[in-house]
C-alpha positions as CSV (number, residue, x, y, z in Angstrom):
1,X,-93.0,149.9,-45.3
2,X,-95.7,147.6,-44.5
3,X,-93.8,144.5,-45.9
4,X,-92.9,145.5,-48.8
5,X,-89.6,145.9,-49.9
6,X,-87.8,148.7,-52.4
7,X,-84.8,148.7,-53.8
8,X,-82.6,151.4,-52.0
9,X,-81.8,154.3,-53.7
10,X,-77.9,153.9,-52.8
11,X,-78.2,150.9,-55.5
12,X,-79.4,153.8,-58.1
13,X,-77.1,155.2,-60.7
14,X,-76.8,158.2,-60.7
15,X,-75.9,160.2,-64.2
16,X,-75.6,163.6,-65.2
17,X,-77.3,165.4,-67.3
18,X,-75.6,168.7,-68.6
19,X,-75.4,167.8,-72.3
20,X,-77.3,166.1,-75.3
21,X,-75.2,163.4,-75.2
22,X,-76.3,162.5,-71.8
23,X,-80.0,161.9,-73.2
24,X,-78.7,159.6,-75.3
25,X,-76.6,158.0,-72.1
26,X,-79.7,158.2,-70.1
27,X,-81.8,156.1,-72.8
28,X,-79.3,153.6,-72.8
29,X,-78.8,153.2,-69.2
30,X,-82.7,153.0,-69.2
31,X,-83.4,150.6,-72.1
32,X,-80.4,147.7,-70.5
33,X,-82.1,148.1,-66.8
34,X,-85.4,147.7,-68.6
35,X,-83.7,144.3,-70.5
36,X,-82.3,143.5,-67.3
37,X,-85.4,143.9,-65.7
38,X,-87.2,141.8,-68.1
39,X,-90.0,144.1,-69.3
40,X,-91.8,143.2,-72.7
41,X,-90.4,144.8,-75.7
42,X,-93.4,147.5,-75.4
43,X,-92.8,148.6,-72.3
44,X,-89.1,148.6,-72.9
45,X,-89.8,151.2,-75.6
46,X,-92.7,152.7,-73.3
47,X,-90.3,153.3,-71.0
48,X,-87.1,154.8,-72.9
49,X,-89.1,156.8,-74.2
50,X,-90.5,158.7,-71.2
51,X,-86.9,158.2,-70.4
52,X,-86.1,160.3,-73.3
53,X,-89.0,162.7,-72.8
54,X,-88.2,163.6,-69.6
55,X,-83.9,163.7,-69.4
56,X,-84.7,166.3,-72.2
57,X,-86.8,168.2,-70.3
58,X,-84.1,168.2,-67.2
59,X,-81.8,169.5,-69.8
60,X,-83.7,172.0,-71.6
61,X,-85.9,173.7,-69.2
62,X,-84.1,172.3,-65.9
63,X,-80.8,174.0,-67.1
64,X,-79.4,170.4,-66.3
65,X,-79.6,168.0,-63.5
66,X,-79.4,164.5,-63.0
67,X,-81.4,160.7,-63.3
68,X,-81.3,158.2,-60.3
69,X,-82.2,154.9,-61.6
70,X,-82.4,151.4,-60.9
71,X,-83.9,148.4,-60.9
72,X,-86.9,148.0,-57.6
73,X,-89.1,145.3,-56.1
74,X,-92.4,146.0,-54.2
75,X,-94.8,143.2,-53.6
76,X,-93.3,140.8,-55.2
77,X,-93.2,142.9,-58.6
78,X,-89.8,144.1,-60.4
79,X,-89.5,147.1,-62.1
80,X,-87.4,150.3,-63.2
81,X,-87.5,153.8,-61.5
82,X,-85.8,156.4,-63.2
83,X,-85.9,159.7,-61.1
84,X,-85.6,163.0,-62.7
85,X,-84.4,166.0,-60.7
86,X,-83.1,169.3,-61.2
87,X,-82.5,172.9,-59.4
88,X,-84.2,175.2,-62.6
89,X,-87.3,177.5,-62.4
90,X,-89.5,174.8,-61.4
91,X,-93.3,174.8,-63.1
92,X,-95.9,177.5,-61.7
93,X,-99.1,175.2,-62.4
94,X,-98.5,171.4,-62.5
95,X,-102.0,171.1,-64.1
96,X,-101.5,173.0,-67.0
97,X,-97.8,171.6,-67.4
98,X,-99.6,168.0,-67.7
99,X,-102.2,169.4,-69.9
100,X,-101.7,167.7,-73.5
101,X,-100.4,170.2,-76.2
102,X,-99.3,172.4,-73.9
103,X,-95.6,173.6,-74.2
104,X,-93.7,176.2,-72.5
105,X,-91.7,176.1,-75.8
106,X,-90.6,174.8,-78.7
107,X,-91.9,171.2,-78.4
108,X,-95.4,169.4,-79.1
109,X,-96.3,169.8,-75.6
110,X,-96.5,165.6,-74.9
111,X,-93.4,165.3,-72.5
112,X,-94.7,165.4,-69.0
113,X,-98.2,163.9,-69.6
114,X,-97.2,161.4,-72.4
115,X,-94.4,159.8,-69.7
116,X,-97.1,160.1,-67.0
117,X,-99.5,157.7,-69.4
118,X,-96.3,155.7,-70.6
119,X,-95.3,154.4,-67.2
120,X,-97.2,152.9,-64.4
121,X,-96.3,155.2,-61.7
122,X,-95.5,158.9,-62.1
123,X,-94.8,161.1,-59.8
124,X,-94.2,165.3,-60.3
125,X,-92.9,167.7,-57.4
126,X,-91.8,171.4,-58.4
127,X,-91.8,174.6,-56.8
128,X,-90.9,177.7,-58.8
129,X,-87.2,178.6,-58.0
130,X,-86.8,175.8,-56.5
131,X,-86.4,172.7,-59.4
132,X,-88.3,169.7,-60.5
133,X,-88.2,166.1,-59.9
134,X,-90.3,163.5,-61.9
135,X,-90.7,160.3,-61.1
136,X,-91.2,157.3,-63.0
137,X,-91.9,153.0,-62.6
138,X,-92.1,150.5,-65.3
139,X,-93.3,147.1,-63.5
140,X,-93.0,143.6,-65.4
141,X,-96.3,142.3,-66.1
């Protein structure tokens, strides 16, 4: 990968995430790889909290699923991925899904693009019927 180097994903956690309590579970598993990793106390909470954002969406409108994470390199920089996936009814139009305000529920409508301008890199693949996976980097400064 033209020299640079990534953590491999066998070194990810993997947790799943069927129940509130595992959004709290993933938040913690976040926030110590994010202490481990050495992020600033901002990003730490920048972080958890697409963390936190996004687990609840994999539980709520994913049906359940699961978070990879784990702690990366690339070019010399250290980070946390956390990797959001699940088998629901995917999202129909990705653009209007990272539209502020917009909700397909009950919420305020600032989960998907509120992690994607929390993190550093953010990545969103979904195909109706077929599930969702977000995912996001946090990269020491």
């Amino acid at each position: 990968m033209n020299g640079q180097s990534v953590t491999a994903e066998e070194e990810f956690s993997t947790l799943p995430i069927t129940t509130n309590d595992d959004v709290v579970r993933a938040r913690q598993l976040v926030r110590a790889l994010a202490q481990q990793a050495k992020l600033s106390l901002v990003d730490q909470t920048k972080l958890i909290t697409a963390a936190s954002e996004l687990a609840r969406n994999t539980l709520v409108h994913g049906g359940g699923g699961v978070m990879r994470s784990g702690l990366v390199e690339r070019g010399g920089r250290r980070g946390v991925t956390a990797r959001f996936e699940d088998s629901g009814p995917g999202i129909p139009d990705l653009d209007l899904a990272l539209t502020d305000g917009w909700t397909s529920g009950n919420g305020m409508g600032l989960g998907l693009s509120g992690a994607r301008r929390l993190t550093d890199d953010f990545t969103l693949a979904s195909k109706p019927g077929a599930g969702t996976t977000v995912s996001i980097t946090k990269w020491v400064r």
